[in-house]
Each structure stands twice: as C-alpha cells, then as structure tokens.
C-alpha positions, 0 to 999 in steps of 0.5 A, a space after each residue: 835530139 833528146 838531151 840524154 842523147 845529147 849528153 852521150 855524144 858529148 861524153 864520146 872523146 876527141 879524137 888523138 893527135 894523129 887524126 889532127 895531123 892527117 887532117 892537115 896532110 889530107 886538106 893540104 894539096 902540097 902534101 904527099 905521100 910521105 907526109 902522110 905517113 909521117 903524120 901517122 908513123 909515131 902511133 903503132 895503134 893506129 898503124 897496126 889497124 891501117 895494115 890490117 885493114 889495108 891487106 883485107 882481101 876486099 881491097 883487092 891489092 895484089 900484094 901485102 902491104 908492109 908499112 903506111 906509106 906503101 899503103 898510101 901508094 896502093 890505095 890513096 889519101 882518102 883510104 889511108 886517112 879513113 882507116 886512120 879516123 875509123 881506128 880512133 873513132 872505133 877506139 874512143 868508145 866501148 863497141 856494144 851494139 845488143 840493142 841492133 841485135 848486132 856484135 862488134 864484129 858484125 858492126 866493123 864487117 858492115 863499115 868496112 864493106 860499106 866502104 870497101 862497096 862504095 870505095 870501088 863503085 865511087 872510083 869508077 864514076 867520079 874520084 873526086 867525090 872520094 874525100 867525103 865518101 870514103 869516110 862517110 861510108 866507113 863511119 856511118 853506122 858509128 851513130 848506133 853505137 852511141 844510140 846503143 849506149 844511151 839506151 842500154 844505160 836507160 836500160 831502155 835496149 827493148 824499145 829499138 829491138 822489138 821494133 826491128 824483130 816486128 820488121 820496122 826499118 832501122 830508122 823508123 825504130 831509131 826514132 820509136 827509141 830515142 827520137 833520132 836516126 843513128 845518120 844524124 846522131 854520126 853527123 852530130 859526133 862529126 861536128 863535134 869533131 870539127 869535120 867539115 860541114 859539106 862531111 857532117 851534111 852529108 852523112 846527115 842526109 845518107 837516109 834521105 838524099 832527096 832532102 839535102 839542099 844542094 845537089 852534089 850532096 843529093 849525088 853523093 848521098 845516093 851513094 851512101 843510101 844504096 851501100 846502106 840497102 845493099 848490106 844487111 845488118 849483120 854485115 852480109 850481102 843478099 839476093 834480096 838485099 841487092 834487089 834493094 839497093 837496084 831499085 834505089 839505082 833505077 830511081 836515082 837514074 844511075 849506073 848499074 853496071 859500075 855497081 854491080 862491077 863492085 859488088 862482083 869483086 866484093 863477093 869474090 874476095 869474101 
C-alpha cells in the first residue's frame, strides 16, 4: 500500500465511546437486550440513524420501530451493532465518492442493501455466521471513500475514472490508481480500529474468497463477493447484475434458491 495511502487511513478517527460499549455488549454472551440499548441510549446521533435505518422497508419489520431496544428485539445484536458502527464510521469522515462516479447517497444505498441482501440470505443458511457478515457487508465499501480522498487530494480522481468508464473492474482500476483494492484499504481501517482479526481477514479476501487460508473465512467471503456482483455501483439491482452474481452461486455450489428468496423481498420493498 502506497504510503500516501497509508497516511490517509491513519488521519481517519477512531471510533466514539458508543462503539466501544457495543463492542463490549456484543462479545459478551451474558449481555442482552437492554444492555445493548444502554450502551447506545446516551448518543442521540447514533440512535437517530439506528431508527431510521431500522424502519427501511427493506428490512421488512411489520411494525415501526420506536426506540433501540425494540429495535434489538425485532432484528438482532448483530443489526443493532452494525447500524451503530456504520452511523460512527460514516460520521468520522467527509463522504465524496466523484472519482467512482458515485454520490453519498448512491454509496449508503449500495451499503445498506448489501447488508439488508446478505443479512437475509445469511439467516437462512447459517445465523451464526451473521456477527462478522452483517458488519462486513455493511462496511465494505468504506475503503472507497478513503481511496477517493487520497486521490482527490493528489488531484489524481482521472486515473480511477477513466479506467472504469473504459469498462475496467472496480478492482482492477483501484490498483491502476493507488495500488490497493478499497477491500484491503476497509480492512486496514478495521485493524486500526481494533476489530477482530477473523473480521479484518475476512473483508480483506471479499474480492477473492478463494485465497483466504481457512475455509469458514473462504465460506463467508463468498457471501460477501456475491452481494458485491449482485448490486451495481450506483446502488441498484439489474437483470444483468443477478445474472453475475448466479454464476458466482453455480461455481461456489451454493443455494440459489435461498438467495433468490432474498433478493425477491429486496425488490418488493424498494
């Protein structure tokens, strides 16, 4: 990774007070649902978002969500705990994404349905795989917004974008411009976060599941390559880009049917 690139992970903040205390309810079996909501009840920032986000229709709650702790009931730790992670995160920094030719609103579409895809398809195949998953697909794409800066900063935004409107991959034209994927630039700002290293490995091999040295990591990038073929950049799903990430499902032998299931009730609530 180039150095300058390096120097604008470590100029990103840490994360607030309340991600800590989440963290701590979240990695702790004997805490519940009220300890949870206490850890985030003091932050009306945070609590704000986690509503908002909560009461998306591609959630699909048959109610309204009123407060933090109804949303933990409804939708789980591992919901709760990424929306709270996502709303710092998304906070700490200045979300300009021109170089991808996307805005803020097209990059938070994109992360929330990658996790609202992921979140649904993951909970009919294995929830336990959830704690890792729900945050990683939320999250992946916040090494773009650190790759953006670097390069508009260097004044160097021609490089990625002209390489993707030639039709290059995302990653391929990452690596043309700075000389990282944005997978590994996430992964990077999660272990400067101090996230679990099972976390930080696994964003860090979304691209590329194949390469990871273990296989539960291999399974559960999978998941995260096929949410990622699954929605186009500007936060949208196509005929073509299912057709991708169905491909991806043939080749990795898994469950097309629990993903399509997904993806209809995706669609229906947008």
């Amino acid at each position: 990774m180039k150095p300058e690139l390096m120097e604008q992970i470590e100029h990103v903040p840490m994360l607030p007070e309340t991600v800590q205390k989440v963290e701590a309810v979240f990695n702790n079996p004997d805490k519940g649902i009220s300890d949870m909501a206490d850890a985030i009840k003091d932050d009306p920032i945070i609590t704000a978002y986690i509503l908002k986000t909560a009461n998306s229709p591609m959630y699909g709650l048959s109610r309204t969500v009123t407060d933090v702790a109804h949303a933990i009931s409804l939708l789980g730790k591992e919901a709760v705990r990424t929306f709270t992670i996502a709303s710092a995160a998304n906070s700490c920094m200045d979300i300009d994404l021109s170089p991808y030719g996307m805005t803020k609103e097209t990059y938070l579409a994109r992360s929330q349905l990658q996790n609202a895809l992921v979140s649904r398809w993951v909970s009919k195949v294995d929830r336990s795989m959830l704690g890792h998953l729900s945050l990683a697909s939320f999250l992946l794409e916040l090494g773009k917004v650190v790759i953006s800066r670097y390069l508009i900063e260097s004044k160097q935004t021609a490089l990625l974008s002209d390489n993707l409107q030639k039709g290059s991959s995302i990653k391929q034209s990452e690596i043309a411009a700075c000389g990282s994927k944005s997978e590994d630039v996430t992964a990077t700002l999660f272990f400067r976060w101090n996230f679990d290293p099972d976390l930080v490995h696994l964003i860090r091999f979304a691209n590329e599941p194949e390469d990871a040295s273990d296989p539960e990591t291999q399974e559960m990038a999978k998941f995260l390559k096929v949410a990622k073929e699954a929605i186009n950049l500007d936060g949208t799903i196509t005929d073509s880009t299912l057709k991708n990430a169905r491909e991806l499902i043939e080749e990795y032998g898994m469950n097309q049917n629990l993903f399509d299931e997904a993806v209809e009730k995706i669609l229906a609530a947008a």
